[in-house]
PDB file of N, CA, C and O in Angstrom, chain B, residues numbered from 101:
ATOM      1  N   UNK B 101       1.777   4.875  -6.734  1.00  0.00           N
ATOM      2  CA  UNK B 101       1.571   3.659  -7.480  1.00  0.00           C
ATOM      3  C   UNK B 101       1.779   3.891  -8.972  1.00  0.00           C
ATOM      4  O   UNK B 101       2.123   2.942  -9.676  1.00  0.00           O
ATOM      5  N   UNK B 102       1.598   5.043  -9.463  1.00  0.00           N
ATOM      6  CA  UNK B 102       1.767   5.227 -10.997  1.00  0.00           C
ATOM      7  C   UNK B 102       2.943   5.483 -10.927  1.00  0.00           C
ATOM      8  O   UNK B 102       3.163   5.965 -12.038  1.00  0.00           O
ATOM      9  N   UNK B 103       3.872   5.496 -10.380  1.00  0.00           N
ATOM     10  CA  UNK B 103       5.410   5.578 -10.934  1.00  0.00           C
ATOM     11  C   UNK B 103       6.041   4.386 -10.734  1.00  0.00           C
ATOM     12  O   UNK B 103       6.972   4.189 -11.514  1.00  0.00           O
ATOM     13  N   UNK B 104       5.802   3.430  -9.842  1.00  0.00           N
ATOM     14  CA  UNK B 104       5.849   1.936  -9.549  1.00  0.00           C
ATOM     15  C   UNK B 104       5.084   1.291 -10.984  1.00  0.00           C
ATOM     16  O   UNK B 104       5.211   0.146 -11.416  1.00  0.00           O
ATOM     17  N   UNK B 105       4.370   2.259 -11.486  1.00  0.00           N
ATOM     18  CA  UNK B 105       2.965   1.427 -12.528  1.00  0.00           C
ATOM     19  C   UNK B 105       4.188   1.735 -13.886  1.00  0.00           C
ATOM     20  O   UNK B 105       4.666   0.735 -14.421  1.00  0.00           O
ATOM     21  N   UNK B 106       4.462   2.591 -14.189  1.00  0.00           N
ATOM     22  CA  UNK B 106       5.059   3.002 -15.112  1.00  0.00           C
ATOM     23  C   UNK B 106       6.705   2.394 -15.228  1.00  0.00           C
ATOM     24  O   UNK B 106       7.089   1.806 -16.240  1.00  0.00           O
ATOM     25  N   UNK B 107       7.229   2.537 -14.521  1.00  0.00           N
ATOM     26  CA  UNK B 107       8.508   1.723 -13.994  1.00  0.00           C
ATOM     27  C   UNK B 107       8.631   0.397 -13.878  1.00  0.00           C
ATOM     28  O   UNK B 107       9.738  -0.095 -14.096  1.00  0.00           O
ATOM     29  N   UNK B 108       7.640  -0.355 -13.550  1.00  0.00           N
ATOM     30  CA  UNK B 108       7.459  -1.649 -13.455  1.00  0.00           C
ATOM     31  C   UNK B 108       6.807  -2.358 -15.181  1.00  0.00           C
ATOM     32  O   UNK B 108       6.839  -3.571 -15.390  1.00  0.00           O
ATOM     33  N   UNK B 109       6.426  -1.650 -15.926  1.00  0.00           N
ATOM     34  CA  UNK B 109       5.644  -1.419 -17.323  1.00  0.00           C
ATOM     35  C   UNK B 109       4.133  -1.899 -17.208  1.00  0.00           C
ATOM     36  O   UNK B 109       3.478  -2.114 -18.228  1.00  0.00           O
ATOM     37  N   UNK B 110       3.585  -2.063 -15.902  1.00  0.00           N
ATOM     38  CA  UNK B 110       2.087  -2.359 -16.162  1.00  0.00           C
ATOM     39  C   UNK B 110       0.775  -1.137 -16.222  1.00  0.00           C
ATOM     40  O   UNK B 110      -0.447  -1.144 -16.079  1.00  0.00           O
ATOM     41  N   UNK B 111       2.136   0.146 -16.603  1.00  0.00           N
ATOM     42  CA  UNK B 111       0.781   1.485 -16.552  1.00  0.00           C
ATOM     43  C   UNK B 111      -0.854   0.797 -17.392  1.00  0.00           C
ATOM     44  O   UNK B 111      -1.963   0.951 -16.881  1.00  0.00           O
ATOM     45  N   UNK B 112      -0.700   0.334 -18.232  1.00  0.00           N
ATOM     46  CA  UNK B 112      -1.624  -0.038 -19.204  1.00  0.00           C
ATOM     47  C   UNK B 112      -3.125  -0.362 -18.348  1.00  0.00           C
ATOM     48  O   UNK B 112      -4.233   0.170 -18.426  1.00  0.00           O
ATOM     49  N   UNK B 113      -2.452  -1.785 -17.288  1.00  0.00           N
ATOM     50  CA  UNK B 113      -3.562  -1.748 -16.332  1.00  0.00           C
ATOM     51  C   UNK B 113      -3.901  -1.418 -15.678  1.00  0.00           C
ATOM     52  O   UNK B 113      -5.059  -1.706 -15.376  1.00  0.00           O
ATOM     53  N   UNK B 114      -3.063  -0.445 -14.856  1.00  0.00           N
ATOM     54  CA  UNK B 114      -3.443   0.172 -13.878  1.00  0.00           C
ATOM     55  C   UNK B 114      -4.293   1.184 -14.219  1.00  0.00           C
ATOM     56  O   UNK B 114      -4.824   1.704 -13.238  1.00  0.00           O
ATOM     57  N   UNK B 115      -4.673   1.743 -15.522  1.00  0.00           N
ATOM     58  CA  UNK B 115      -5.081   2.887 -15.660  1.00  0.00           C
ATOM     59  C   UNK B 115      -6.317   2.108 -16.239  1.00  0.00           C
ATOM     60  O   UNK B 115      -7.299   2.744 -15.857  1.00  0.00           O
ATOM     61  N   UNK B 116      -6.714   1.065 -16.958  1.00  0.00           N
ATOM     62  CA  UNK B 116      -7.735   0.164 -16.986  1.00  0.00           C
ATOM     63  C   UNK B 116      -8.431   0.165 -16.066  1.00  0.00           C
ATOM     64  O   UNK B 116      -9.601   0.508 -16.237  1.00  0.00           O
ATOM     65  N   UNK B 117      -7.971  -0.216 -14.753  1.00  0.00           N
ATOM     66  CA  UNK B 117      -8.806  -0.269 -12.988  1.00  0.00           C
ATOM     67  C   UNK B 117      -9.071   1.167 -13.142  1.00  0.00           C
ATOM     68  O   UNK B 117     -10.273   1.189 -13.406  1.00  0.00           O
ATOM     69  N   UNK B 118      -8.485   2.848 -13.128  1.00  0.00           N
ATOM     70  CA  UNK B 118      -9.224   3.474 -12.787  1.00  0.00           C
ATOM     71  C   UNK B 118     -10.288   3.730 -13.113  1.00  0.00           C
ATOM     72  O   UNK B 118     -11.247   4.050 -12.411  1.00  0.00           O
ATOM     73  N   UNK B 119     -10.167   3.534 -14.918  1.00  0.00           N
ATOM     74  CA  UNK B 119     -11.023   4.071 -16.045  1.00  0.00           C
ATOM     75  C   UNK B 119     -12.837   3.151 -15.373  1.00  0.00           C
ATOM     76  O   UNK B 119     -13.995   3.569 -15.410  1.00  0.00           O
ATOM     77  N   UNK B 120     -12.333   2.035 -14.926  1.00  0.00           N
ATOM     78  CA  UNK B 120     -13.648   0.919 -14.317  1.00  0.00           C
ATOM     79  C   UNK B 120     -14.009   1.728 -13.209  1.00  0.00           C
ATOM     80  O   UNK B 120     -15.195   1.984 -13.001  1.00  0.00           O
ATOM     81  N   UNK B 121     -12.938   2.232 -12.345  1.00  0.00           N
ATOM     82  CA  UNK B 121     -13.577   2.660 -10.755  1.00  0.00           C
ATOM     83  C   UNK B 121     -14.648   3.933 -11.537  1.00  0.00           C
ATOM     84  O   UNK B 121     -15.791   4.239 -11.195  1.00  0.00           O
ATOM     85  N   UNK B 122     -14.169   4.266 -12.197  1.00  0.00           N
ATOM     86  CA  UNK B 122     -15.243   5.834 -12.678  1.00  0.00           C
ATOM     87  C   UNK B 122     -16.878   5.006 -13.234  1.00  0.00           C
ATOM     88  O   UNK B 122     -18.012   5.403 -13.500  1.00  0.00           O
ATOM     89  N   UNK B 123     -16.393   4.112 -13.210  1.00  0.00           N
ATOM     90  CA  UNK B 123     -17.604   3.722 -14.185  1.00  0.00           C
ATOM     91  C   UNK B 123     -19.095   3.567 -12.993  1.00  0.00           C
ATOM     92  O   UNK B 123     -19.027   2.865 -11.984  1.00  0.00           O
ATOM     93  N   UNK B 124     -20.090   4.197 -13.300  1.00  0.00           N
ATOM     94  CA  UNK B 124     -21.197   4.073 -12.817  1.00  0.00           C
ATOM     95  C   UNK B 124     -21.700   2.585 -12.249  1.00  0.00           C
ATOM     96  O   UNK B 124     -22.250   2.230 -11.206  1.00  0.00           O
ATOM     97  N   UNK B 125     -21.393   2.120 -13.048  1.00  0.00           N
ATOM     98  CA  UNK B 125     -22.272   0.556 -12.739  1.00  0.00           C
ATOM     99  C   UNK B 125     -20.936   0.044 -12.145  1.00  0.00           C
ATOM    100  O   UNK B 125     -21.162  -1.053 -12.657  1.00  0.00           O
ATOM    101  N   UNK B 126     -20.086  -0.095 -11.703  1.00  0.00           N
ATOM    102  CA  UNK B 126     -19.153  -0.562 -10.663  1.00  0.00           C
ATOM    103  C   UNK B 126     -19.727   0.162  -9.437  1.00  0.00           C
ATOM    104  O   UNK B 126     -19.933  -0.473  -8.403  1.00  0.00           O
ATOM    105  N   UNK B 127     -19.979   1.421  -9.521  1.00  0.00           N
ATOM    106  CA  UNK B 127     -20.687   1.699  -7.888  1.00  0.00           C
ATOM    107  C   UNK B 127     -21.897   1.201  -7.683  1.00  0.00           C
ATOM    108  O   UNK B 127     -22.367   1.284  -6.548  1.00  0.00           O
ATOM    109  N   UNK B 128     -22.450   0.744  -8.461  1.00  0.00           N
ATOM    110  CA  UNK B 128     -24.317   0.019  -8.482  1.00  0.00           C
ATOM    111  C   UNK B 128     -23.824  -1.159  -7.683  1.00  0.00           C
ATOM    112  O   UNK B 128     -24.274  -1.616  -6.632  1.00  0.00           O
ATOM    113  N   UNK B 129     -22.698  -1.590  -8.487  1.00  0.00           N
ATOM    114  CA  UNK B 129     -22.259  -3.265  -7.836  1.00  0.00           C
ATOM    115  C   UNK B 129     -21.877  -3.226  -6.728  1.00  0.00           C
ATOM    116  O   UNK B 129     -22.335  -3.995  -5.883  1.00  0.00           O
ATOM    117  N   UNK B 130     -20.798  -2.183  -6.402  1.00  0.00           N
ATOM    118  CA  UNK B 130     -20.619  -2.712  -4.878  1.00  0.00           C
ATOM    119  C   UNK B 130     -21.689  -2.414  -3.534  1.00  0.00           C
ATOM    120  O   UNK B 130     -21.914  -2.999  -2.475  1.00  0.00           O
ATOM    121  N   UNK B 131     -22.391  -0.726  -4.445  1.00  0.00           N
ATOM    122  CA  UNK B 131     -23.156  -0.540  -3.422  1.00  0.00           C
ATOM    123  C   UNK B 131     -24.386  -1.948  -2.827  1.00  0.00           C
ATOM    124  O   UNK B 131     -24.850  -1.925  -1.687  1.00  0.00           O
ATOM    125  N   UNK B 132     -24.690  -2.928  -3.723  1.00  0.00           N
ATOM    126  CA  UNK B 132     -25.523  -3.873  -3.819  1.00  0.00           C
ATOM    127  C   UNK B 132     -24.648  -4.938  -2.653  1.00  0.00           C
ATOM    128  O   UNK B 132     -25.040  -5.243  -1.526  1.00  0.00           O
ATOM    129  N   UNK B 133     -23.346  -5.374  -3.342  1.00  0.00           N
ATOM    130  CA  UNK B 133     -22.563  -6.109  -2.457  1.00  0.00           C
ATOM    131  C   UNK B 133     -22.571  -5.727  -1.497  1.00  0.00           C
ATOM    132  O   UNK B 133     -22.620  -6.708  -0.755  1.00  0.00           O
ATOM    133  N   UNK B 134     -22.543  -4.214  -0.517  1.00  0.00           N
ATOM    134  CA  UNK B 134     -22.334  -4.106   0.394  1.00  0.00           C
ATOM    135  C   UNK B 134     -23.794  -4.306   1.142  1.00  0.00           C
ATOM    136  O   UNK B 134     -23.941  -4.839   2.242  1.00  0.00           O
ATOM    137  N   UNK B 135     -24.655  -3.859   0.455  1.00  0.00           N
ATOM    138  CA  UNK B 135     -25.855  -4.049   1.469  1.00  0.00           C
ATOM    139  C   UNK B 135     -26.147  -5.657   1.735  1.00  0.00           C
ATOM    140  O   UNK B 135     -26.672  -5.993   2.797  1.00  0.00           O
ATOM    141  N   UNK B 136     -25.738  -6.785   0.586  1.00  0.00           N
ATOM    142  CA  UNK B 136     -26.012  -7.794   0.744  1.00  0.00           C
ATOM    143  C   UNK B 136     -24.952  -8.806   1.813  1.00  0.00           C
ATOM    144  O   UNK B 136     -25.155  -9.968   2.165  1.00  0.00           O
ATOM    145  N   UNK B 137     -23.658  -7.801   2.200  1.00  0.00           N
ATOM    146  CA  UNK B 137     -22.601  -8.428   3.165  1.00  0.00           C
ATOM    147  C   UNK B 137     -23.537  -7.932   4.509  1.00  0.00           C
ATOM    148  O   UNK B 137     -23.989  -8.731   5.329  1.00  0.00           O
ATOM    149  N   UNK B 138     -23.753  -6.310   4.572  1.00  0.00           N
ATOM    150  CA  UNK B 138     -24.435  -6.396   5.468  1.00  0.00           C
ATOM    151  C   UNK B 138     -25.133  -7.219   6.810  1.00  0.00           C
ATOM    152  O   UNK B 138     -24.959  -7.376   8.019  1.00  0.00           O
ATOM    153  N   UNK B 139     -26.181  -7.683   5.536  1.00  0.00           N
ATOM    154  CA  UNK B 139     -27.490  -8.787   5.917  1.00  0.00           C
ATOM    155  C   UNK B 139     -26.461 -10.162   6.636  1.00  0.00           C
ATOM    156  O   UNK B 139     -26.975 -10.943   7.437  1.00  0.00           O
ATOM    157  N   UNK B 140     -25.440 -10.253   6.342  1.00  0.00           N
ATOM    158  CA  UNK B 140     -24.955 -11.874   6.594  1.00  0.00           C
ATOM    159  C   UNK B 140     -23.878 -11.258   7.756  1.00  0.00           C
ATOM    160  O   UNK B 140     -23.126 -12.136   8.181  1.00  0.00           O
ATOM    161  N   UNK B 141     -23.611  -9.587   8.494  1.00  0.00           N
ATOM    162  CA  UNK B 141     -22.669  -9.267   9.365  1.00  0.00           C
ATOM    163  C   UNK B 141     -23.341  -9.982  10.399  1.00  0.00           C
ATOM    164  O   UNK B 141     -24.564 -10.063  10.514  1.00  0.00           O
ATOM    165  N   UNK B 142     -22.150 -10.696  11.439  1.00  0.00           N
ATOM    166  CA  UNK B 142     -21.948 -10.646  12.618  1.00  0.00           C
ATOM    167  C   UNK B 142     -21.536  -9.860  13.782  1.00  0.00           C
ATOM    168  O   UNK B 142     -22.102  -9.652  14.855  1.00  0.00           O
ATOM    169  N   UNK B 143     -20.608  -9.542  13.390  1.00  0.00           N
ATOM    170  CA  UNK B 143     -19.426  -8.668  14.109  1.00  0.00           C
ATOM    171  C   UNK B 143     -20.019  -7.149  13.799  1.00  0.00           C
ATOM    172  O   UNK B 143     -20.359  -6.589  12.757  1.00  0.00           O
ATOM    173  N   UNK B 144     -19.983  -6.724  15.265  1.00  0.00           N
ATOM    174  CA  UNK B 144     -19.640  -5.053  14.945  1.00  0.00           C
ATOM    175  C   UNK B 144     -18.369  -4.341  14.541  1.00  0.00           C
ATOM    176  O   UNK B 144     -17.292  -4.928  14.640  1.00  0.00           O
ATOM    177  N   UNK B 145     -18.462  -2.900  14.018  1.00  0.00           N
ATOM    178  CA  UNK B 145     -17.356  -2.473  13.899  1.00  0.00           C
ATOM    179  C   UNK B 145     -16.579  -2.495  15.188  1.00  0.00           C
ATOM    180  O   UNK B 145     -15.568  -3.183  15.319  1.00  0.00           O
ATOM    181  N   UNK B 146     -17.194  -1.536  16.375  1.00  0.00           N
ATOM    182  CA  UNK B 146     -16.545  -1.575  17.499  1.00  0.00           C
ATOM    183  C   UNK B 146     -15.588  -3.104  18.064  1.00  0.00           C
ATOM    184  O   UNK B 146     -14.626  -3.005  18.825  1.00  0.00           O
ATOM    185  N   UNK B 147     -15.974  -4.129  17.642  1.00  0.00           N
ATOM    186  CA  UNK B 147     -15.264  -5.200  17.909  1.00  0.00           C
ATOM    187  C   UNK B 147     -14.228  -5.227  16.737  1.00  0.00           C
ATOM    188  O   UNK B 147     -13.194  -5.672  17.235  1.00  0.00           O
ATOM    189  N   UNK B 148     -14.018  -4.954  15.389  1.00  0.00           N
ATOM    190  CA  UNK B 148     -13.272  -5.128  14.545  1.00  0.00           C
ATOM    191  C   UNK B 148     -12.202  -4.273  15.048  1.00  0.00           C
ATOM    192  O   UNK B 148     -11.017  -4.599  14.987  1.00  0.00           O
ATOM    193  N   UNK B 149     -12.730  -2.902  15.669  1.00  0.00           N
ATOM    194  CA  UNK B 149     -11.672  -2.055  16.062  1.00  0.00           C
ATOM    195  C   UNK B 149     -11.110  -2.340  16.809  1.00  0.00           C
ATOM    196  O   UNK B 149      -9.974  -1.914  17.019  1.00  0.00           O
ATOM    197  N   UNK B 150     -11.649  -3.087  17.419  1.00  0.00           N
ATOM    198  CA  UNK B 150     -10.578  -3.274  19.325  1.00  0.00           C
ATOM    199  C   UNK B 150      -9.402  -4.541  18.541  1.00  0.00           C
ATOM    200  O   UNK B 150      -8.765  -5.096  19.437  1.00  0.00           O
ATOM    201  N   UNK B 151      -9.176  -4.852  17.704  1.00  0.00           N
ATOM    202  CA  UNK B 151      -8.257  -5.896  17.387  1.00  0.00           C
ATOM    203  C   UNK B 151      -6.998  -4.726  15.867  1.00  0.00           C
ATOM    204  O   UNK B 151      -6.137  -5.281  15.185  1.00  0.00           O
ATOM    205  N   UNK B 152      -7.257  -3.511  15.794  1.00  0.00           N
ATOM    206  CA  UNK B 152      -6.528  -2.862  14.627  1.00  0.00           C
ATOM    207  C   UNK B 152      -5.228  -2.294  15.886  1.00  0.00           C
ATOM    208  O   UNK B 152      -5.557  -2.396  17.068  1.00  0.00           O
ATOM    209  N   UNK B 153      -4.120  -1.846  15.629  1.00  0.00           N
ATOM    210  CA  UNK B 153      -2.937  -1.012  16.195  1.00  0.00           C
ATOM    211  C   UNK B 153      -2.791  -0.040  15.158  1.00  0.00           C
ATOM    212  O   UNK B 153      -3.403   0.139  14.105  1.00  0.00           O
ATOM    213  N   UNK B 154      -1.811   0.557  15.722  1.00  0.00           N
ATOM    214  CA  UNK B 154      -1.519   2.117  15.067  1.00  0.00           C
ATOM    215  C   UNK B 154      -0.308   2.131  14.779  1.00  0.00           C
ATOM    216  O   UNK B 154       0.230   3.228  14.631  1.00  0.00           O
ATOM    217  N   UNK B 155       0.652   0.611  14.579  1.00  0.00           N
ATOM    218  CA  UNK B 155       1.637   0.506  14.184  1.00  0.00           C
ATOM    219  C   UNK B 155       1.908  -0.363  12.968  1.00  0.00           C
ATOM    220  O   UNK B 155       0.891  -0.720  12.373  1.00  0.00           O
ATOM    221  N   UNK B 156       3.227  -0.832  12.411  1.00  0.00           N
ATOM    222  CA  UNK B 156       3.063  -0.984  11.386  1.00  0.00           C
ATOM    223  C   UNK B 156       3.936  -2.423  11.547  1.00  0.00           C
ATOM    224  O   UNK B 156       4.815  -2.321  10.690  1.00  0.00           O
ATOM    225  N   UNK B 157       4.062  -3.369  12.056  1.00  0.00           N
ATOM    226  CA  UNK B 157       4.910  -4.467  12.706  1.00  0.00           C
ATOM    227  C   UNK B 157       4.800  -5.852  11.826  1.00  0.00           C
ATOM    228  O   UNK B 157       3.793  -6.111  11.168  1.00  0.00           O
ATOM    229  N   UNK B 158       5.610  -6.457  11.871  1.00  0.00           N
ATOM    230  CA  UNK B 158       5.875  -7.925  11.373  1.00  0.00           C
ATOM    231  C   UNK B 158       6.614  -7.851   9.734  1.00  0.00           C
ATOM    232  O   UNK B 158       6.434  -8.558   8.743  1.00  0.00           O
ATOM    233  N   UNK B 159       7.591  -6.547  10.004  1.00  0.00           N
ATOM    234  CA  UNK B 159       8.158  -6.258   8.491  1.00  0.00           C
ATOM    235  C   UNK B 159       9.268  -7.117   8.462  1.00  0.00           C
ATOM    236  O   UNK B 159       9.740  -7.704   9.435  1.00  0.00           O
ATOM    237  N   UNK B 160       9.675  -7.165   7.263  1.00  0.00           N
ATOM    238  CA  UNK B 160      10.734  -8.518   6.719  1.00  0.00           C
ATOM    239  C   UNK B 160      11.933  -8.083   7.048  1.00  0.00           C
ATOM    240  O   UNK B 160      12.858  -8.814   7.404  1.00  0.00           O
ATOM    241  N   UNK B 161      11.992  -6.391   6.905  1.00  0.00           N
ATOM    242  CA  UNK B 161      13.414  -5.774   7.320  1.00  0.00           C
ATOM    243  C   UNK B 161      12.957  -4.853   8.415  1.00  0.00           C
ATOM    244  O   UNK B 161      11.980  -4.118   8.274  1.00  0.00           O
ATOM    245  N   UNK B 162      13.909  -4.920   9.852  1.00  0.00           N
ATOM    246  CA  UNK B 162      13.559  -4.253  10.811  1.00  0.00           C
ATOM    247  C   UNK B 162      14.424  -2.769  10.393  1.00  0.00           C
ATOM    248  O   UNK B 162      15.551  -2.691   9.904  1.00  0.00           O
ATOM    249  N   UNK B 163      13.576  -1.756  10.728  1.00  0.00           N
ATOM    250  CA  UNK B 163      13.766  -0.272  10.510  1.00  0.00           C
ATOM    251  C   UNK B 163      13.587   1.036  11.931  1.00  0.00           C
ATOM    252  O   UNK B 163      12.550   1.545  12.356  1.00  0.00           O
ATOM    253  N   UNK B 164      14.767   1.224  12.295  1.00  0.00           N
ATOM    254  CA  UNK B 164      14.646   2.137  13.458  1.00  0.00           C
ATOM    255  C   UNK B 164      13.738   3.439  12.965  1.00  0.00           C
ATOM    256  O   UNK B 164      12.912   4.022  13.667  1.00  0.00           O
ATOM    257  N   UNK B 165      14.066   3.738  11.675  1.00  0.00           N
ATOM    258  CA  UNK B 165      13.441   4.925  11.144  1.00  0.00           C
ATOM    259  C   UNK B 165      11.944   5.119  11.210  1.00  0.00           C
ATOM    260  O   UNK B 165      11.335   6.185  11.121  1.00  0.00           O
ATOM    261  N   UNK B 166      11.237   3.352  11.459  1.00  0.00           N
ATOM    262  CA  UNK B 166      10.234   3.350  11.288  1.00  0.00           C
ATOM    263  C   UNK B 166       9.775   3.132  12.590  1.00  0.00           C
ATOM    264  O   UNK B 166       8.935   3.912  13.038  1.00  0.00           O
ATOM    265  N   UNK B 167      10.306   1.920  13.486  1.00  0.00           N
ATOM    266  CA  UNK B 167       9.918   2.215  15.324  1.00  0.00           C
ATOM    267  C   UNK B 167       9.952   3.949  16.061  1.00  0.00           C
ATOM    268  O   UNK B 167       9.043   4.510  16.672  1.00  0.00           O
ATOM    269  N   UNK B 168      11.233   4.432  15.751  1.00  0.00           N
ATOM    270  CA  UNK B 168      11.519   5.175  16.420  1.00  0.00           C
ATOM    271  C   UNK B 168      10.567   6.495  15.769  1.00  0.00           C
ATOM    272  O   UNK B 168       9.881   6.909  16.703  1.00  0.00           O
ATOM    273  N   UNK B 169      10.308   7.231  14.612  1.00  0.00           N
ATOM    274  CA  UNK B 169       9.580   8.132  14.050  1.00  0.00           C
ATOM    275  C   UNK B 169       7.899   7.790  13.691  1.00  0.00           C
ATOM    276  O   UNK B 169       6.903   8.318  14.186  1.00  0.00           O
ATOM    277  N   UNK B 170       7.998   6.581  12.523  1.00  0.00           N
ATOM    278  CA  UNK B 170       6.894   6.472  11.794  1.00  0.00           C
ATOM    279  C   UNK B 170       5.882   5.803  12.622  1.00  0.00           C
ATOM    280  O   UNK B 170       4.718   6.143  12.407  1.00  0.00           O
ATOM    281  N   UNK B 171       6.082   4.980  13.462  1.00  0.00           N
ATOM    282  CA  UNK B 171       4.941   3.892  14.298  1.00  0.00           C
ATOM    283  C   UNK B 171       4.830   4.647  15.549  1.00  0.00           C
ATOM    284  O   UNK B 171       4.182   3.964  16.343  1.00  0.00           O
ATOM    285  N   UNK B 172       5.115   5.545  15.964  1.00  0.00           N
ATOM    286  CA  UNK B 172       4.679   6.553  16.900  1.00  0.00           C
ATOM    287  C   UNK B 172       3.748   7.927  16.794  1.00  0.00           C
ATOM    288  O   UNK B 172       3.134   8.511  17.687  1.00  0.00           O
ATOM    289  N   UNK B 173       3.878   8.260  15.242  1.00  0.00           N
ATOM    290  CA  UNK B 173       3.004   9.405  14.823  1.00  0.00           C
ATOM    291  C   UNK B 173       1.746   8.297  14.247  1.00  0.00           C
ATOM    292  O   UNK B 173       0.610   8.736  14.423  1.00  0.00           O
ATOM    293  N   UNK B 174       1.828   7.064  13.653  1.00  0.00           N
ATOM    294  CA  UNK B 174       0.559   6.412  12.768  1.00  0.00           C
ATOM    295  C   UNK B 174       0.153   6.118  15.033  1.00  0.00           C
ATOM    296  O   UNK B 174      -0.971   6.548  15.295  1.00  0.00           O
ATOM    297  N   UNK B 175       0.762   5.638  16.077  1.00  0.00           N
ATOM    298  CA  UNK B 175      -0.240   5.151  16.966  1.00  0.00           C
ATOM    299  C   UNK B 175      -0.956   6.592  17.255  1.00  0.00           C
ATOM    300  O   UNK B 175      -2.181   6.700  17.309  1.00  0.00           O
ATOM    301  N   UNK B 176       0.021   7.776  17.449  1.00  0.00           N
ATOM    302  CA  UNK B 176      -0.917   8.807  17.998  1.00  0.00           C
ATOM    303  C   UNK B 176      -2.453   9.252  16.884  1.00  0.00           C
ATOM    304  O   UNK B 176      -3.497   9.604  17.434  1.00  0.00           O
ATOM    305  N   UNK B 177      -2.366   9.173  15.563  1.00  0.00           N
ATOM    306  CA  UNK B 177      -2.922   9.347  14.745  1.00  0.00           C
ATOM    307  C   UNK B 177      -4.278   8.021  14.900  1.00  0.00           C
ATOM    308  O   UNK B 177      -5.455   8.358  15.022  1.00  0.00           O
ATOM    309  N   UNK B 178      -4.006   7.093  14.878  1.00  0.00           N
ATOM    310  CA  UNK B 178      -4.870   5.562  15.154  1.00  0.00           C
ATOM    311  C   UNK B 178      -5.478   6.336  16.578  1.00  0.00           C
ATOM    312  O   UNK B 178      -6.706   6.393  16.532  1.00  0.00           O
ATOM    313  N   UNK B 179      -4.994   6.839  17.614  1.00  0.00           N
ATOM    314  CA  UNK B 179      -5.926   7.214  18.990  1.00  0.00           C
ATOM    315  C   UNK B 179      -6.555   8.013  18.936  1.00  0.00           C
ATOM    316  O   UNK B 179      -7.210   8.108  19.974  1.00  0.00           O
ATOM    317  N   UNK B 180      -6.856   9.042  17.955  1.00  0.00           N
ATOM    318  CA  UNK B 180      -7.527  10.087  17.581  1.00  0.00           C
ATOM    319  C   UNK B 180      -8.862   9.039  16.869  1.00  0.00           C
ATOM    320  O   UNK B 180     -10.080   8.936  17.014  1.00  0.00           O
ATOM    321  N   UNK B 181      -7.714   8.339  15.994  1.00  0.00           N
ATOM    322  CA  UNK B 181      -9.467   7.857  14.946  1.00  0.00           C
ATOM    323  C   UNK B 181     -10.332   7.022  16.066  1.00  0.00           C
ATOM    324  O   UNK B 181     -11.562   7.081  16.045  1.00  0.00           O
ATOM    325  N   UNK B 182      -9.588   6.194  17.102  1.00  0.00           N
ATOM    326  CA  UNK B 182     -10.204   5.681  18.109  1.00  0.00           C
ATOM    327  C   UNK B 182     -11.325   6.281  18.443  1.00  0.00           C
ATOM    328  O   UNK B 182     -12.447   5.813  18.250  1.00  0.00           O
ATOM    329  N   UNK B 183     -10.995   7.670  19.118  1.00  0.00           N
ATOM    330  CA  UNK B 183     -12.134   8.399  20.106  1.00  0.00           C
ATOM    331  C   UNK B 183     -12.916   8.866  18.867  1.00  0.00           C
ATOM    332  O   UNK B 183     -14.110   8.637  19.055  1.00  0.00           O
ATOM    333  N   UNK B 184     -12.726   9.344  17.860  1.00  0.00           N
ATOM    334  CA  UNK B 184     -13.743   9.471  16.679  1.00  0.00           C
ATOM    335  C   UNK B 184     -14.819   8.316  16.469  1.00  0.00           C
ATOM    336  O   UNK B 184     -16.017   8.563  16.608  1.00  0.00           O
ATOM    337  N   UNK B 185     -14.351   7.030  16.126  1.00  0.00           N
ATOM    338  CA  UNK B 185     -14.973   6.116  15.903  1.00  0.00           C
ATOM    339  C   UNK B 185     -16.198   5.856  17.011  1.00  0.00           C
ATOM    340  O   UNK B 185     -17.393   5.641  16.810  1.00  0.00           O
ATOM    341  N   UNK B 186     -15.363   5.969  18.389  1.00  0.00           N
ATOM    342  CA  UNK B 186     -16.694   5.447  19.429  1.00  0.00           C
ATOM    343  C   UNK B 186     -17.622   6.330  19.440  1.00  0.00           C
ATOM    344  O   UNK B 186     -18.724   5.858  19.720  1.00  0.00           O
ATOM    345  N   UNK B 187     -17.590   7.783  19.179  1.00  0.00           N
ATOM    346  CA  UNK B 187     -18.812   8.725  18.818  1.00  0.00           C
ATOM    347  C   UNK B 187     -19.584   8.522  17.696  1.00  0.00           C
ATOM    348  O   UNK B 187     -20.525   9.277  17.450  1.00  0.00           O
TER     349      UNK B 187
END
């Protein structure tokens, strides 16, 4: 992303967002947000998971490089995190 950041000329902000992610009180905030999404969850993870794939589909340009190589190592990789996750 920083060579896309730099190339594109928006290094300025992008390095703004990190300088914030370091910042202490951005982790106060989300850690707060998250406990307060928490309280209002429905859904388990295990159900969020059963709807993710391990491929990478509905691209604008179709790519053999990417059926035939890349969306076969991300599904075997996605079936690993599978059996991880249910433990």
């Amino acid at each position: 992303m920083l060579f896309f950041a730099i190339k594109g000329g928006w290094i300025s902000e992008k390095l703004l967002v990190y300088r914030e992610w370091l910042r202490s009180k951005t982790w106060s905030y989300l850690k707060q947000k998250r406990k307060e999404s928490a309280i209002l969850r429905k859904t388990t993870d295990q159900d969020i998971v059963k709807l993710f794939t391990g491929r990478i589909e509905h691209q604008d340009v179709a790519s053999p490089f990417l059926n035939q190589y890349v969306n076969p190592v991300l599904a075997l990789i996605w079936g690993m995190m599978k059996f991880l996750i249910r433990w």
